[in-house]
VOBA-1610 file (N, C-alpha, C; in pm, whole numbers, padded with zeros to 5 digits, always signed):
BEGIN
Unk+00100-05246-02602Unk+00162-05270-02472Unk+00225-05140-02424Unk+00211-05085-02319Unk+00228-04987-02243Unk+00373-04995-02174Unk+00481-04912-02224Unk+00620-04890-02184Unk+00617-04838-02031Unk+00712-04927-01943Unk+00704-04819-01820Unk+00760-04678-01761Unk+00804-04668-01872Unk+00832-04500-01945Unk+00740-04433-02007Unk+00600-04496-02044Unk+00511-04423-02088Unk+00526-04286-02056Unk+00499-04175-02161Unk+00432-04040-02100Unk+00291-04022-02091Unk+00209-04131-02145Unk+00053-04141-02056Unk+00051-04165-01959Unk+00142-04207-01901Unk+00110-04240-01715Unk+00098-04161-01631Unk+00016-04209-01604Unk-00020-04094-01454Unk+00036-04042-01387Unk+00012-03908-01390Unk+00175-03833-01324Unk+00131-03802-01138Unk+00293-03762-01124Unk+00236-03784-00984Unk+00218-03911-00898Unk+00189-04006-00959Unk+00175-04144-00862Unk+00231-04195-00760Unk+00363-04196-00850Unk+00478-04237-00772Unk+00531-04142-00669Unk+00536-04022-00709Unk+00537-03896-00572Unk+00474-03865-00453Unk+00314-03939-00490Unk+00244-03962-00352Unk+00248-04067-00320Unk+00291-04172-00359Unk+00317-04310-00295Unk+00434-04304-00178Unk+00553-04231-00255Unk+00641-04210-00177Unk+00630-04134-00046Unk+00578-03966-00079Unk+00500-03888-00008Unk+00446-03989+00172Unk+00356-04030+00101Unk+00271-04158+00204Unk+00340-04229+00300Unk+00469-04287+00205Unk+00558-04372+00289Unk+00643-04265+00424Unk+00632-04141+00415Unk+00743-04052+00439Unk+00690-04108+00633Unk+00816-04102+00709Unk+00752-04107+00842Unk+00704-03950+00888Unk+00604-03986+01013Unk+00580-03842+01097Unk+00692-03797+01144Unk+00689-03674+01136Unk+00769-03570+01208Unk+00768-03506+01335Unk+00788-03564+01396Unk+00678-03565+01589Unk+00754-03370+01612Unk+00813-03331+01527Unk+00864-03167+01584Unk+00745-03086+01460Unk+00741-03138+01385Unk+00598-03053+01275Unk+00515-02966+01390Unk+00498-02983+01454Unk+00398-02904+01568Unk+00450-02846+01591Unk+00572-02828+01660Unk+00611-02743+01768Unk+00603-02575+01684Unk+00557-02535+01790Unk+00513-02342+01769Unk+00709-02278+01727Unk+00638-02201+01665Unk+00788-02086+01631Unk+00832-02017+01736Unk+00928-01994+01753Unk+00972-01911+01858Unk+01055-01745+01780Unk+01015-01622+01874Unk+01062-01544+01838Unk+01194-01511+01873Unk+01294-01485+01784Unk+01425-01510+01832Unk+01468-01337+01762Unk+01528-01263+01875Unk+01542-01132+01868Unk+01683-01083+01916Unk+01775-00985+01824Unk+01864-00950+01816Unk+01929-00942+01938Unk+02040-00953+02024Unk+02096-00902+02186Unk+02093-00732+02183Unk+02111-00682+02060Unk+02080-00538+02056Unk+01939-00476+02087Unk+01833-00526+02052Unk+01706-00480+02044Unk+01676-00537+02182Unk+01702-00642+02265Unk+01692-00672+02418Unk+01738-00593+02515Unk+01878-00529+02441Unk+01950-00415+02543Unk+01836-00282+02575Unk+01843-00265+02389Unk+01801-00104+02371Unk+01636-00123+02442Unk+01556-00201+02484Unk+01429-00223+02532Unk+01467-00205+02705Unk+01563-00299+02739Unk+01558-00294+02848Unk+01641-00157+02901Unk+01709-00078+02837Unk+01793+00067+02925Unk+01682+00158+02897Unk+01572+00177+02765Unk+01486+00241+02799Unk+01365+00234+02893Unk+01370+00126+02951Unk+01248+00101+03012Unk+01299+00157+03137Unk+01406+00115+03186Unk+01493+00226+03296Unk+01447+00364+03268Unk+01502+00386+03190Unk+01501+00505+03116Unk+01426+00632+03195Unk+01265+00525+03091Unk+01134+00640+03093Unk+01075+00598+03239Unk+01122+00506+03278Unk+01078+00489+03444Unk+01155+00589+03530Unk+01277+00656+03515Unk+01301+00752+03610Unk+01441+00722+03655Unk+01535+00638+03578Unk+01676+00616+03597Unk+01733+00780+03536Unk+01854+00811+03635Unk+01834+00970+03690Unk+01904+01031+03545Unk+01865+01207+03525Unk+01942+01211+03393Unk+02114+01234+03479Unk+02206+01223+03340Unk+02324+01223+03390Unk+02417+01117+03463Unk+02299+00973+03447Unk+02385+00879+03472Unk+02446+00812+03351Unk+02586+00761+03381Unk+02670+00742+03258Unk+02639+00586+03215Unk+02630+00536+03089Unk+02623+00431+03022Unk+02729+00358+02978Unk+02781+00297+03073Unk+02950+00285+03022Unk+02914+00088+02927Unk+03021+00122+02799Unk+02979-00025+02738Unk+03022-00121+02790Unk+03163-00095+02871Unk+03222-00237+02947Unk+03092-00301+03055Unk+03082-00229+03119Unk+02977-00270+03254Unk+02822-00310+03205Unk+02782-00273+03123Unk+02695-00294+03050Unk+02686-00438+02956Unk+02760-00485+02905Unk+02815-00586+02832Unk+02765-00692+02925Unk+02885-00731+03023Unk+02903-00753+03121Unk+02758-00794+03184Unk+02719-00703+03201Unk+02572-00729+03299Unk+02463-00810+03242Unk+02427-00776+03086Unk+02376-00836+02996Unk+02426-01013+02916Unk+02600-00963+02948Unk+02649-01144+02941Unk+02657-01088+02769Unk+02686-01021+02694Unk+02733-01020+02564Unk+02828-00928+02476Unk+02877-00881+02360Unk+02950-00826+02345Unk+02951-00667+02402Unk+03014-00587+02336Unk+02966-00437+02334Unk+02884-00371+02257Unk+02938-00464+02094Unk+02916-00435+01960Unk+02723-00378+01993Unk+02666-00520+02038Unk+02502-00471+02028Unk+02450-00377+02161Unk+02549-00338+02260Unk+02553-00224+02375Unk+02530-00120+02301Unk+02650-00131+02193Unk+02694+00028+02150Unk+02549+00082+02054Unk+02551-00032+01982Unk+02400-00043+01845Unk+02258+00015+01943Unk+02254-00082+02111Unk+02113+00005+02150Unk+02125+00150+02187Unk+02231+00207+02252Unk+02281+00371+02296Unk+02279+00448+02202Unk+02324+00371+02062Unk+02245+00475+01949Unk+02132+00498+01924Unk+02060+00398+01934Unk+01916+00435+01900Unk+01837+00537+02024Unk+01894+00477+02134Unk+01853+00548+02213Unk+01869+00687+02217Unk+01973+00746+02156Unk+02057+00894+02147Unk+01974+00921+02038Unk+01934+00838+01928Unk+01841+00875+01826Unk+01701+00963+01856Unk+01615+00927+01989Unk+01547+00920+02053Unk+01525+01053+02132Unk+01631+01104+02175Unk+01740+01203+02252Unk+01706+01134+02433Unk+01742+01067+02502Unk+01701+00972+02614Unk+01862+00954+02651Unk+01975+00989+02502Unk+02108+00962+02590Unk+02182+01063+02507Unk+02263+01089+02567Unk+02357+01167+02444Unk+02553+01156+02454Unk+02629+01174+02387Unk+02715+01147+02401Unk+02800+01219+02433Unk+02903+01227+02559Unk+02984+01341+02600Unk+03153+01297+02603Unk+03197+01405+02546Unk+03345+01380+02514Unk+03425+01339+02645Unk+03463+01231+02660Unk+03555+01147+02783Unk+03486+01093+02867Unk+03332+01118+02828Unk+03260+01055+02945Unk+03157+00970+02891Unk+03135+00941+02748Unk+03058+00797+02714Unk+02955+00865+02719Unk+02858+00779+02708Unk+02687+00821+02696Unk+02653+00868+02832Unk+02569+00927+02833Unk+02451+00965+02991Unk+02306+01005+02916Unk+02274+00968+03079Unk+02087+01012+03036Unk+02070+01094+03037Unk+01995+01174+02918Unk+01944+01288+02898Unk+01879+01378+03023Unk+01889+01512+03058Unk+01814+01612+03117Unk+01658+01616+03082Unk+01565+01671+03143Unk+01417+01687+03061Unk+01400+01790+03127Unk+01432+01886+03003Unk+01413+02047+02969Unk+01254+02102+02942Unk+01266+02230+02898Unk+01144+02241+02908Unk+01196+02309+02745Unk+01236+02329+02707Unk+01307+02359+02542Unk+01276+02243+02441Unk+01342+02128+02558Unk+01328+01990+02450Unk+01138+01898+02469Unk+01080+01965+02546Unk+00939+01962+02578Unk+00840+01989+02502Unk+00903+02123+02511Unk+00814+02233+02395Unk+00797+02189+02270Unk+00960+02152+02231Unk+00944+02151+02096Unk+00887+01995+02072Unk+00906+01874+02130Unk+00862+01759+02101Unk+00673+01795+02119Unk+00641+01854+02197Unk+00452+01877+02202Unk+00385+01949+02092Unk+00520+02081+02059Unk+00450+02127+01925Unk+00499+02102+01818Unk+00555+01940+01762Unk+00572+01894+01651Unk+00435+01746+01669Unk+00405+01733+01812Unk+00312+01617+01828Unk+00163+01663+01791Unk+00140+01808+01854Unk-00020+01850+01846Unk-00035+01885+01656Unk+00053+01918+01622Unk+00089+01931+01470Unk+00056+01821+01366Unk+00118+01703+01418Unk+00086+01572+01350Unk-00064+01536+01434Unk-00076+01558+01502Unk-00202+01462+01521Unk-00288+01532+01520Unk-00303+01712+01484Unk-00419+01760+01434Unk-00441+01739+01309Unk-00305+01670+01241Unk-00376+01672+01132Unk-00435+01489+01109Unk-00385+01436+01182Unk-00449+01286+01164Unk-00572+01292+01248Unk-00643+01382+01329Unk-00770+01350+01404Unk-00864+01423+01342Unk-00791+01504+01227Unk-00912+01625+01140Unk-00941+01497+01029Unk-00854+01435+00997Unk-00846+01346+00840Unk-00933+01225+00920Unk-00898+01209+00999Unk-00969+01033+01056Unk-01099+01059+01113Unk-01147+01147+01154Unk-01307+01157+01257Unk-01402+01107+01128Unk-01360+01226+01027Unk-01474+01260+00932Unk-01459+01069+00847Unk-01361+01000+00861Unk-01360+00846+00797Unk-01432+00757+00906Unk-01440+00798+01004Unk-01465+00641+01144Unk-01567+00610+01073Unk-01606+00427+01099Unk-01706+00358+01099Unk-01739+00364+01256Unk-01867+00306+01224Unk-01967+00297+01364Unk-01889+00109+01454Unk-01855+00079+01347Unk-01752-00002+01435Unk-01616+00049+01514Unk-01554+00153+01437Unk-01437+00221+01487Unk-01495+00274+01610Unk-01584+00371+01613Unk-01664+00416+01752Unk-01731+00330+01817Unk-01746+00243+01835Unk-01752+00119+01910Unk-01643+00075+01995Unk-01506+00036+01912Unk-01389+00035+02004Unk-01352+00170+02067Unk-01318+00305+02025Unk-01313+00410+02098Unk-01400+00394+02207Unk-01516+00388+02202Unk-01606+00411+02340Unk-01538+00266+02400Unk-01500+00177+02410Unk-01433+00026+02459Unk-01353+00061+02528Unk-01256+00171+02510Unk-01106+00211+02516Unk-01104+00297+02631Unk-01226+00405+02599Unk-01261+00508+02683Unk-01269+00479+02783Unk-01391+00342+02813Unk-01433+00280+02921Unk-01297+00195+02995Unk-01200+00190+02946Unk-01125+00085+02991Unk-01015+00205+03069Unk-00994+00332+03012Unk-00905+00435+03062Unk-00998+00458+03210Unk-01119+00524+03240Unk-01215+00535+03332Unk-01189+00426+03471Unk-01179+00331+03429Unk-01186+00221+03524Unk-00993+00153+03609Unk-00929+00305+03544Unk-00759+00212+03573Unk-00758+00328+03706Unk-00674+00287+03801Unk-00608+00360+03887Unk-00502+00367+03921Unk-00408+00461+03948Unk-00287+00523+03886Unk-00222+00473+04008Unk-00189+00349+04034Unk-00107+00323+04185Unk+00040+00271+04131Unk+00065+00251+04029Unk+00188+00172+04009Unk+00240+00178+03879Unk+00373+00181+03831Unk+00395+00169+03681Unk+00328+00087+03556Unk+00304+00014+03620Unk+00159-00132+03515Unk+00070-00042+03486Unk+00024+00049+03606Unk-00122+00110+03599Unk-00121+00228+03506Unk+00047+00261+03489Unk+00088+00388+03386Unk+00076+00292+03260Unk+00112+00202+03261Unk+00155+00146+03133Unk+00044+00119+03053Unk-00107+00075+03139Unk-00206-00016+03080Unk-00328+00167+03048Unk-00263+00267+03132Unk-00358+00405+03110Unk-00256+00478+02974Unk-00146+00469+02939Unk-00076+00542+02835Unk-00133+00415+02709Unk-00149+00269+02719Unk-00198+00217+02600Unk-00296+00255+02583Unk-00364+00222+02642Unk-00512+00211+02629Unk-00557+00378+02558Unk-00457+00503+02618Unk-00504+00605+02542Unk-00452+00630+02432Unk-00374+00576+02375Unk-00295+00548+02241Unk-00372+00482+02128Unk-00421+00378+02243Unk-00529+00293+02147Unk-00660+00341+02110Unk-00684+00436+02208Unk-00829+00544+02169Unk-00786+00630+02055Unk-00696+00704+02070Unk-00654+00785+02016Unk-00627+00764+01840Unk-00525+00626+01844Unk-00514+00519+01730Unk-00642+00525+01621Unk-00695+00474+01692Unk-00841+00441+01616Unk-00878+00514+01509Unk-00886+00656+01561Unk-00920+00802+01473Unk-00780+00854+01369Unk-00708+00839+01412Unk-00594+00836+01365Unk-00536+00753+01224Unk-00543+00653+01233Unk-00531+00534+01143Unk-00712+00530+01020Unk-00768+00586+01082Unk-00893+00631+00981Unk-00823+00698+00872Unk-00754+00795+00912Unk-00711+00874+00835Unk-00650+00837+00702Unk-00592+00700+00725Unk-00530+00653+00573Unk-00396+00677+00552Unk-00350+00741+00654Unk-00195+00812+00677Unk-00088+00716+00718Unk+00000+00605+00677Unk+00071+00509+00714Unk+00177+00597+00778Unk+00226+00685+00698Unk+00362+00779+00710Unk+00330+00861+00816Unk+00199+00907+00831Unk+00147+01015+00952Unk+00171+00890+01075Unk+00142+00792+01053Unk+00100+00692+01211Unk+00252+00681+01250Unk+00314+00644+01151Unk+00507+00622+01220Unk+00533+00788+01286Unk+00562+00884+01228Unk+00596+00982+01309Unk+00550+01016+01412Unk+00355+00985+01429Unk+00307+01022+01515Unk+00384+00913+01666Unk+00390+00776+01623Unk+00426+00713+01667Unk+00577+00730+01752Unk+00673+00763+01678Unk+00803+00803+01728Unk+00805+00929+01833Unk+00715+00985+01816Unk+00719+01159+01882Unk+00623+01110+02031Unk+00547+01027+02005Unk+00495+01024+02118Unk+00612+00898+02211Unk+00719+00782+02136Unk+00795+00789+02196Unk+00894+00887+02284Unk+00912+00962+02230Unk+01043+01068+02265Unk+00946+01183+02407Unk+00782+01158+02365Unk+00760+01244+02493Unk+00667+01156+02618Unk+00737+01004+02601Unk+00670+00923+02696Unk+00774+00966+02862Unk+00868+01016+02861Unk+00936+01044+02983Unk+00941+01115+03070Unk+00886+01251+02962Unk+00822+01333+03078Unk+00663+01325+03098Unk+00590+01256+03035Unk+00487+01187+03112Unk+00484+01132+03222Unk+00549+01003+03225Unk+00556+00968+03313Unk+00646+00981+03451Unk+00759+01095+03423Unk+00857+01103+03520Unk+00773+01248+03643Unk+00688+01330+03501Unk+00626+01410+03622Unk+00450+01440+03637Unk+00425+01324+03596Unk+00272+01328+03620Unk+00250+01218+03703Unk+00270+01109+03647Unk+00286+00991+03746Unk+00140+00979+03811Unk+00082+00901+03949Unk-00057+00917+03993Unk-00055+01097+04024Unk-00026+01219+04018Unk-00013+01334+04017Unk-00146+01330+03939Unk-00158+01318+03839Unk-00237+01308+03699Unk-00380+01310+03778Unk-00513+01387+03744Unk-00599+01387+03761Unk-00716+01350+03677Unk-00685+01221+03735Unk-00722+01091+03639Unk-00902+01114+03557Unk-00967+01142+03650Unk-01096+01208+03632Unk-01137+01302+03527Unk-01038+01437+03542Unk-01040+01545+03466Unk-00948+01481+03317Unk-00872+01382+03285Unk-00861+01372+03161Unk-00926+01259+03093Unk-00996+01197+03188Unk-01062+01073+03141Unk-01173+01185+03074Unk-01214+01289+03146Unk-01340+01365+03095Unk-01294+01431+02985Unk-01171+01511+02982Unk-01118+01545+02821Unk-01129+01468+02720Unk-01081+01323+02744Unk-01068+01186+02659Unk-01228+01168+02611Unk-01347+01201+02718Unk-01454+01178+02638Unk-01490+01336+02566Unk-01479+01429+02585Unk-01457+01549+02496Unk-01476+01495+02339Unk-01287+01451+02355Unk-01243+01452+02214Unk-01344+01323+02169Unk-01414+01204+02238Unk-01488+01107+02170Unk-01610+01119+02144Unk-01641+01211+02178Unk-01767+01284+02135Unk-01771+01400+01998Unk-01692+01481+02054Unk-01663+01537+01862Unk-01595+01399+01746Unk-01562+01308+01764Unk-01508+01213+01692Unk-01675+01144+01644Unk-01773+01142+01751Unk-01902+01052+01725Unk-01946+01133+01643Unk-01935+01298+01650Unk-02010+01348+01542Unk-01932+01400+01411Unk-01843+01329+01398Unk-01747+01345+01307Unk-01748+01499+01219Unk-01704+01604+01389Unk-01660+01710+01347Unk-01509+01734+01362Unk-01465+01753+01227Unk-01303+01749+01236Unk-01261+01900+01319Unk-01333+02028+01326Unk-01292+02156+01415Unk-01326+02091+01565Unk-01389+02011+01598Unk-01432+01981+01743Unk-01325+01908+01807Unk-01318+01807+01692Unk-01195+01709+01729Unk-01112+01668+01756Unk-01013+01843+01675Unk-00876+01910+01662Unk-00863+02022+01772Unk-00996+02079+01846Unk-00993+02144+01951Unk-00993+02073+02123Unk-01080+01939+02072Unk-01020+01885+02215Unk-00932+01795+02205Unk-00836+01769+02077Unk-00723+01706+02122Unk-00607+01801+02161Unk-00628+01946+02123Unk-00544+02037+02158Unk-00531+02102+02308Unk-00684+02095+02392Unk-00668+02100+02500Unk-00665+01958+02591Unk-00629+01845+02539Unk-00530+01715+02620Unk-00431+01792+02612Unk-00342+01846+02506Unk-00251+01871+02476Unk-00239+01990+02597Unk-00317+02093+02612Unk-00278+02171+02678Unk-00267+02117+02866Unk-00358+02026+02869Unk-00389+02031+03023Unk-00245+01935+03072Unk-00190+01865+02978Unk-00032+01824+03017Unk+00063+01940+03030Unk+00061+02011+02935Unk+00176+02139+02934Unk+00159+02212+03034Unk+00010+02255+03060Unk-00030+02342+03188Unk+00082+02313+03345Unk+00044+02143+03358Unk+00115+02078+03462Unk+00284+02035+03475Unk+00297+02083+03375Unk+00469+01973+03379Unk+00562+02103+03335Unk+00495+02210+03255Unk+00598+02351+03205Unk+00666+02397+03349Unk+00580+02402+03418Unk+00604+02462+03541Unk+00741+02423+03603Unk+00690+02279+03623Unk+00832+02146+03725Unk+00943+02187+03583Unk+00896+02167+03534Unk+01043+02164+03429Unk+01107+02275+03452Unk+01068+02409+03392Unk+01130+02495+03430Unk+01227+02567+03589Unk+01098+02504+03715Unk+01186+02551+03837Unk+01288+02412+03869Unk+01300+02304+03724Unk+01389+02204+03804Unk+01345+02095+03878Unk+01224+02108+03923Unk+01152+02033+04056Unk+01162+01874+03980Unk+01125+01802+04139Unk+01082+01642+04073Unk+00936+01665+04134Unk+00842+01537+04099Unk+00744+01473+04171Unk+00782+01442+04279Unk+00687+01524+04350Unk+00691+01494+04493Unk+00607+01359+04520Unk+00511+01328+04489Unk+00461+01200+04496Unk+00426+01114+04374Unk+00411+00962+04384Unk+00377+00938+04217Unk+00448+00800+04245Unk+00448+00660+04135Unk+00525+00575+04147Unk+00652+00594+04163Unk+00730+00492+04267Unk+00901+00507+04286Unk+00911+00505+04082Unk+01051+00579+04046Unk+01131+00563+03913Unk+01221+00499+03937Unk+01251+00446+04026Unk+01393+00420+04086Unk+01423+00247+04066
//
């Protein structure tokens, strides 16, 4: 006769019986929601001002700021650092944060720490692409070709999209640590992109550089590769050394304002 304490009994039984009985959970469905710091909402939204053309030398004060956003200071103060991290703000004695100037000192040196890193991630990544990787590059190419430069969207969807060309060859490379720096530096020189090229930009002549460099990438020559990403590199500096230095703004181009 079989104890109902047996340890032959079937294990488990009673756990899915119960299991079974359990009612539905009518919220089991519902999708996750992303729920994100009040700091990382600030620091997104003063840079997007920012690199759109909010003027340098305007002050960041934390009271008014708080305030406007509806929360403490504490995560005000947390985004102005990062942002100062960035150099986009900096901090002046009695006068709180302001927006950075765009020099042609702090230009220089952010382009020749960028052509630096990414000659060496477009020499390491050409000679790795698959014929699938050049598949999306030519995707990317075609998608830069076809944007027209009338509005900040139209900056936004022509700076991805060449990031994402660019990406491709890049991330071949195998370089996790190369992709973050490359990544940060081309943050720090998204402002004077867009504050003095704007539709200025001769959309034609770099869409044709852009296929340059995707053509030494198809024949996975790393000297070809590293020479026409150096003249992208140059045909920006050519245009913007100039304004920087005499001071000038864009005379025409999307409002920043």
């Amino acid at each position: 006769m079989m104890n109902s304490t047996d340890s032959t009994a079937p294990k488990g039984h009673a756990d899915t019986a119960h299991s079974a009985a359990e009612p539905h959970d009518p919220l089991a469905q519902l999708e996750a929601i992303e729920v994100r710091p009040a700091g990382q909402e600030v620091y997104e939204a003063l840079r997007r001002e920012i690199i759109r053309g909010l003027p340098p030398g305007t002050v960041l004060r934390l009271a008014p700021l708080a305030e406007r956003f509806q929360i403490s200071t504490m995560p005000v103060r947390s985004a102005i650092a990062r942002l100062e991290s960035e150099g986009l703000v900096a901090q002046r004695p009695r006068r709180g944060a302001i927006v950075t100037d765009l020099t042609v000192d702090d230009f220089s040196e952010i382009y020749d720490i960028r052509i630096a890193l990414e000659g060496v991630a477009v020499r390491r990544g050409c000679v790795n692409l698959t014929d699938e990787d050049l598949v999306r590059m030519r995707q990317h190419h075609r998608q830069l070709a076809s944007i027209k430069l009338n509005d900040e969207e139209d900056i936004d969807r022509y700076l991805s999209g060449e990031w994402q060309l660019h990406d491709v060859c890049y991330e071949a490379a195998g370089r996790p640590r190369l992709m973050q720096l490359i990544r940060m530096y081309r943050r720090h020189a998204e402002r004077y992109f867009r504050r003095y090229l704007g539709t200025r930009l001769n959309i034609e002549a770099d869409v044709e550089n852009q296929g340059t460099l995707l053509a030494a990438c198809e024949a996975r020559n790393p000297d070809r590769a590293e020479s026409a990403l150096r003249a992208l590199f140059d045909y920006t500096t050519e245009r913007l050394a100039p304004e920087l230095a005499a001071g000038t703004s864009p005379k025409t181009g999307p409002s920043t304002t």
